[in-house]
C-alpha positions as CSV (number, residue, x, y, z in Angstrom):
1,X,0.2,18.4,24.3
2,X,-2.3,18.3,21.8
3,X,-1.0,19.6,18.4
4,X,-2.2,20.0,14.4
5,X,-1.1,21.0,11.0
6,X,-2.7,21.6,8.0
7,X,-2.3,19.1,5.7
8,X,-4.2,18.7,1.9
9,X,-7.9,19.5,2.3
10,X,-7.8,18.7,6.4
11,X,-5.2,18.4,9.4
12,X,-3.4,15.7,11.1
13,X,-3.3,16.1,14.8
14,X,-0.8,14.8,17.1
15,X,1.0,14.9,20.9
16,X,3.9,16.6,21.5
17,X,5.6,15.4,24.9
18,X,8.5,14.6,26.7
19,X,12.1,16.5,25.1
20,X,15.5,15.1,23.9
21,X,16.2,12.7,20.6
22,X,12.8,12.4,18.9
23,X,10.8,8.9,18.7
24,X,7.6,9.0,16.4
25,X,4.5,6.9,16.9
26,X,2.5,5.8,14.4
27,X,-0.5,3.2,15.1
28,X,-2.2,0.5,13.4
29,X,-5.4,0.0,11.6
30,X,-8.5,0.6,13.9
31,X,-6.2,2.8,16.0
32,X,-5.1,6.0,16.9
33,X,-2.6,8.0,18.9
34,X,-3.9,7.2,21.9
35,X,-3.2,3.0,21.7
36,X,0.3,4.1,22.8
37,X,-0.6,6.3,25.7
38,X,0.9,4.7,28.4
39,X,3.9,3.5,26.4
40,X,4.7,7.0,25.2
41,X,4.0,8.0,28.4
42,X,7.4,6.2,29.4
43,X,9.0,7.0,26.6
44,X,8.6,10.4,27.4
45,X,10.5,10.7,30.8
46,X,13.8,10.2,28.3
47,X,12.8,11.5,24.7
48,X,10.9,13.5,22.8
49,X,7.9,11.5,22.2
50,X,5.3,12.4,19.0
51,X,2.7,10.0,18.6
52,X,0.4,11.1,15.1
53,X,-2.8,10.0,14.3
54,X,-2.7,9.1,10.5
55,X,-5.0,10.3,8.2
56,X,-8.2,8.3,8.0
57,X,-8.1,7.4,11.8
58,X,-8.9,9.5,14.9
59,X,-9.0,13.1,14.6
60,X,-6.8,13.3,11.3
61,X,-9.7,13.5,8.4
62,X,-9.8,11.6,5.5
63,X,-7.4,13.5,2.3
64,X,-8.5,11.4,-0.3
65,X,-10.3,8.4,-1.6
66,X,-7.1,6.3,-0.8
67,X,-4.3,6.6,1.5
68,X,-1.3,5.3,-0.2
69,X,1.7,5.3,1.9
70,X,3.5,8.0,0.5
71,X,1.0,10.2,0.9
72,X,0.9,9.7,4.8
73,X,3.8,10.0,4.9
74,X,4.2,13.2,3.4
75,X,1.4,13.7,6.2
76,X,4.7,12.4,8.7
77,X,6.7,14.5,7.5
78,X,4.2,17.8,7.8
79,X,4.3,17.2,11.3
80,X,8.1,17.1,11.5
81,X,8.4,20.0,9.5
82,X,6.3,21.9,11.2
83,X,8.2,20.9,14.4
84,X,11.4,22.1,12.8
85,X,12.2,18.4,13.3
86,X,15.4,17.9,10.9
87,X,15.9,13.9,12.1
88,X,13.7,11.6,13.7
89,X,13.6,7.7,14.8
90,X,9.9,5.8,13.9
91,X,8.4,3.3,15.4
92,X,5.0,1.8,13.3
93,X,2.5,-0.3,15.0
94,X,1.3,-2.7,12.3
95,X,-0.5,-0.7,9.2
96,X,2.1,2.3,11.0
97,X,5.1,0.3,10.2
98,X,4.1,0.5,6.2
99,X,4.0,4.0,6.4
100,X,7.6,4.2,8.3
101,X,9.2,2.3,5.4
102,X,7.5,4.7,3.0
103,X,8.9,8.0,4.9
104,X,12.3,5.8,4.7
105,X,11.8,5.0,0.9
106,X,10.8,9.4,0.9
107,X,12.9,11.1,3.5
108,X,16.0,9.1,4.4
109,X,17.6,11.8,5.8
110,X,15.1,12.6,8.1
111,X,15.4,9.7,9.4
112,X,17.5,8.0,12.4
113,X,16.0,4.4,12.7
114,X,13.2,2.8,12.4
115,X,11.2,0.3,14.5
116,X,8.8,-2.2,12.8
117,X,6.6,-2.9,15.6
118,X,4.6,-6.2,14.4
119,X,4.6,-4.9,11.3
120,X,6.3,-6.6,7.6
121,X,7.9,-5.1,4.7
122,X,5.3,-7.0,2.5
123,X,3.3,-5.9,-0.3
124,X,-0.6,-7.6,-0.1
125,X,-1.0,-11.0,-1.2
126,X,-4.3,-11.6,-3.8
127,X,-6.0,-13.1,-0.5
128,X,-5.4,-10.2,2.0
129,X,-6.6,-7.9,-1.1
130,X,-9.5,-9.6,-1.0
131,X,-9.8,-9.7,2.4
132,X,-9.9,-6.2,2.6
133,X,-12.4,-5.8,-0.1
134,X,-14.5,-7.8,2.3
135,X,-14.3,-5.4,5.2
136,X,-14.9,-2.4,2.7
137,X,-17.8,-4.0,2.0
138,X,-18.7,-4.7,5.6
139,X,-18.2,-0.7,6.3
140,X,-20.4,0.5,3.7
141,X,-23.3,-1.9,5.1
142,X,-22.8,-0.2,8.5
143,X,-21.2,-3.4,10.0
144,X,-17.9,-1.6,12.1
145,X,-18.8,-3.6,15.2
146,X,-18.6,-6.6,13.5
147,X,-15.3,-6.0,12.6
148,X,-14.2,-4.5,15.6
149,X,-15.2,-7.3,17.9
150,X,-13.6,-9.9,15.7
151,X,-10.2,-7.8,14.8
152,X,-9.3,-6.4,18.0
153,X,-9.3,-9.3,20.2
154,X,-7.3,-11.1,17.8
155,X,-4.4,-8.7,18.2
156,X,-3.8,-10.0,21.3
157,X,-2.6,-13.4,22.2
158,X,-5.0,-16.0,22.6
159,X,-4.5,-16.9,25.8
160,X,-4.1,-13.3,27.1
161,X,-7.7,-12.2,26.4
162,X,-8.5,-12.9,29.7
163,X,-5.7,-10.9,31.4
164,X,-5.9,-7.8,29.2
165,X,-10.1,-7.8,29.1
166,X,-10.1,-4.2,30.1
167,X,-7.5,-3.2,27.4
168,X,-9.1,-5.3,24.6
169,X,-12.4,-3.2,25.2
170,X,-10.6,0.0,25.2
171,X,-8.8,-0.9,21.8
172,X,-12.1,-1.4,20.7
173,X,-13.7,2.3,22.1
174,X,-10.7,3.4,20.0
175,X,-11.5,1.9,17.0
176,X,-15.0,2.3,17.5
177,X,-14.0,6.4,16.7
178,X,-12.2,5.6,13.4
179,X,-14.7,7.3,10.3
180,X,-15.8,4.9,7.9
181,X,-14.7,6.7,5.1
182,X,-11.2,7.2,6.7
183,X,-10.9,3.6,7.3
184,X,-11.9,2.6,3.9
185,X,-9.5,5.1,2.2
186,X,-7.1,3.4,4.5
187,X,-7.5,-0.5,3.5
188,X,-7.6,1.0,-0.3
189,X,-3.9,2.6,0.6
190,X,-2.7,-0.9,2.2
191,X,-4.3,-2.7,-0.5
192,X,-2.2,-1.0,-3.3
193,X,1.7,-0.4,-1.2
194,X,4.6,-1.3,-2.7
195,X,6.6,-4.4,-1.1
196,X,9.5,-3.2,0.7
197,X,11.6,-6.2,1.4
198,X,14.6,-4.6,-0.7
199,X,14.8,-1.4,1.0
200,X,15.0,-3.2,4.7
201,X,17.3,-5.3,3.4
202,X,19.5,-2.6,1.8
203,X,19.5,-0.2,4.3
204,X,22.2,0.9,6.6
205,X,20.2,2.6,9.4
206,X,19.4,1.0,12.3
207,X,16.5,-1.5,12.6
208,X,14.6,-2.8,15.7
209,X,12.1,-5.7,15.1
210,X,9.6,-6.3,17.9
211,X,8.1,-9.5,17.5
212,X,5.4,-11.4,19.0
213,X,5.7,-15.2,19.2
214,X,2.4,-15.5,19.8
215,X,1.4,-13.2,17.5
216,X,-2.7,-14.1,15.3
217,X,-1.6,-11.8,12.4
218,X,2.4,-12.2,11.6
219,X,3.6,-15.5,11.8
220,X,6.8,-15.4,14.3
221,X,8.7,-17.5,12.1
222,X,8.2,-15.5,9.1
223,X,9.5,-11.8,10.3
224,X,12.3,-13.4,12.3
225,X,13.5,-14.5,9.1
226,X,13.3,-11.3,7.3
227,X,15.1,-9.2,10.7
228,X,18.3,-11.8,10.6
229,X,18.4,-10.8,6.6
230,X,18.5,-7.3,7.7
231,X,22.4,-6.2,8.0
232,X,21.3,-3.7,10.7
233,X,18.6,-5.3,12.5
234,X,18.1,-5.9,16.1
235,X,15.5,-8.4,17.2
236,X,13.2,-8.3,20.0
237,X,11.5,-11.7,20.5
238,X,8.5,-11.7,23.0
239,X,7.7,-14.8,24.8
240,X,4.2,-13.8,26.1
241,X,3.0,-11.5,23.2
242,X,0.5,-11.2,20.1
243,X,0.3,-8.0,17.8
244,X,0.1,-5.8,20.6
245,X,3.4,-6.3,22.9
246,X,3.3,-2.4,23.8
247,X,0.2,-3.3,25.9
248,X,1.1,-7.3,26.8
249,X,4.6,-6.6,27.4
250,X,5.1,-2.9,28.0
251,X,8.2,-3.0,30.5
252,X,9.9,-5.0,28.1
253,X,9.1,-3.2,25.0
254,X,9.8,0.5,27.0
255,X,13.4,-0.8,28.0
256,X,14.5,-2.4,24.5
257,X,13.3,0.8,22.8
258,X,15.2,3.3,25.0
259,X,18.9,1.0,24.8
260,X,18.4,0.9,21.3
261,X,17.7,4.6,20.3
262,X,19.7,5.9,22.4
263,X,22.5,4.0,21.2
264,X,22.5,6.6,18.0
């Protein structure tokens, strides 16, 4: 079910489905709540599934000129108040993962677990800075599709392009109804985050790492590194994956999920 909240000067909107321990979705860059349809979907017949769209990106309106972490997550943790929600386990898709380790960092004991779903604890390096300054500039000239059509096919594995041709173009409709100005405000906010290795590493909580061995953005070996450093981290490795193993590898993904939250 459709849901808002107020939040700042607009609202983030999110769906409410499914009932039992709470799992929270939050997407990547170019996304929006509905990238995980189907997988919530599943997730839904045993949990209490609520997948948000972050501020900047589908229906949630842009708050201000940039979206640090914190402050989406203090747009999280709206919803979950509003839900009455006293502990929750999240699961970030990419840029969504940033902003899980930020509500972590925030509201620790809100939280249950955490998934990093192809995402890092990284701050930016001087060249993805850059990079991003790049694709702000590309926005402002009015050049989204650009950026689209190279971006979201990349998430994918290169040799599964083929296979997954209908859900490459609908990642793309998807992103195609991100703002401007909400994605801009959004690579400022991933342009300035803090580097969280520390706090994974620290942390007691529970910690699933889906990773994609196949993956164009985060180099396999690289993340696998920092889960085995990570005293309660799980690893899921997937053989036939890029950045997007909810769509390449849903079955997978849906089961490894489930065993692991409802472990706690």
């Amino acid at each position: 079910m459709l849901k808002s909240v107020p939040f700042k000067t607009s609202s983030v909107y999110f769906d409410d489905r499914g009932s039992g321990k709470v799992i929270v979705l939050l997407h990547g860059y170019l996304e929006t709540k509905e990238i995980w349809e189907d997988f919530a979907m599943q997730l839904a017949k045993n949990f209490r599934v609520i997948a948000i769209d972050i501020p900047g990106h589908g229906k949630s309106g842009k708050i201000a000129d940039v979206h640090h972490m914190d402050l989406l997550a203090e747009a999280v943790d709206a919803v979950l108040t509003s839900l009455n929600i006293e502990k929750a386990f999240l699961t970030g898709h990419s840029m969504g993962g940033y902003v899980v380790l930020s509500f972590l960092a925030k509201y620790r004991h809100k939280v249950s677990g955490i998934c990093l779903f192809h995402s890092t604890p990284f701050a930016d390096t001087e060249e993805k800075r850059n990079n991003r300054d790049r694709e702000i500039e590309l926005f402002r000239q009015g050049k989204k599709e650009l950026i689209l059509n190279t971006n979201i096919p990349k998430g994918f594995a290169t040799d599964n392009l083929e296979k997954f041709a209908v859900e490459v173009n609908r990642a793309k409709e998807i992103g195609a109804l991100c703002e401007e100005d909400g994605i801009i405000a959004l690579l400022e906010g991933m342009k300035a985050r803090l580097d969280r290795q520390l706090l994974l590493k620290e942390t007691s909580l529970p910690v699933l790492f889906i990773l994609g061995k196949k993956d164009n953005y985060i180099p396999y070996e690289i993340m696998s590194a920092v889960a085995q450093h990570t005293a309660s981290g799980e690893i899921l490795s997937l053989e036939n994956s890029g950045h997007m193993g909810f769509i390449e590898e849903p079955e997978i993904c849906t089961s490894a999920m489930s065993s692991f939250v409802g472990q706690f």
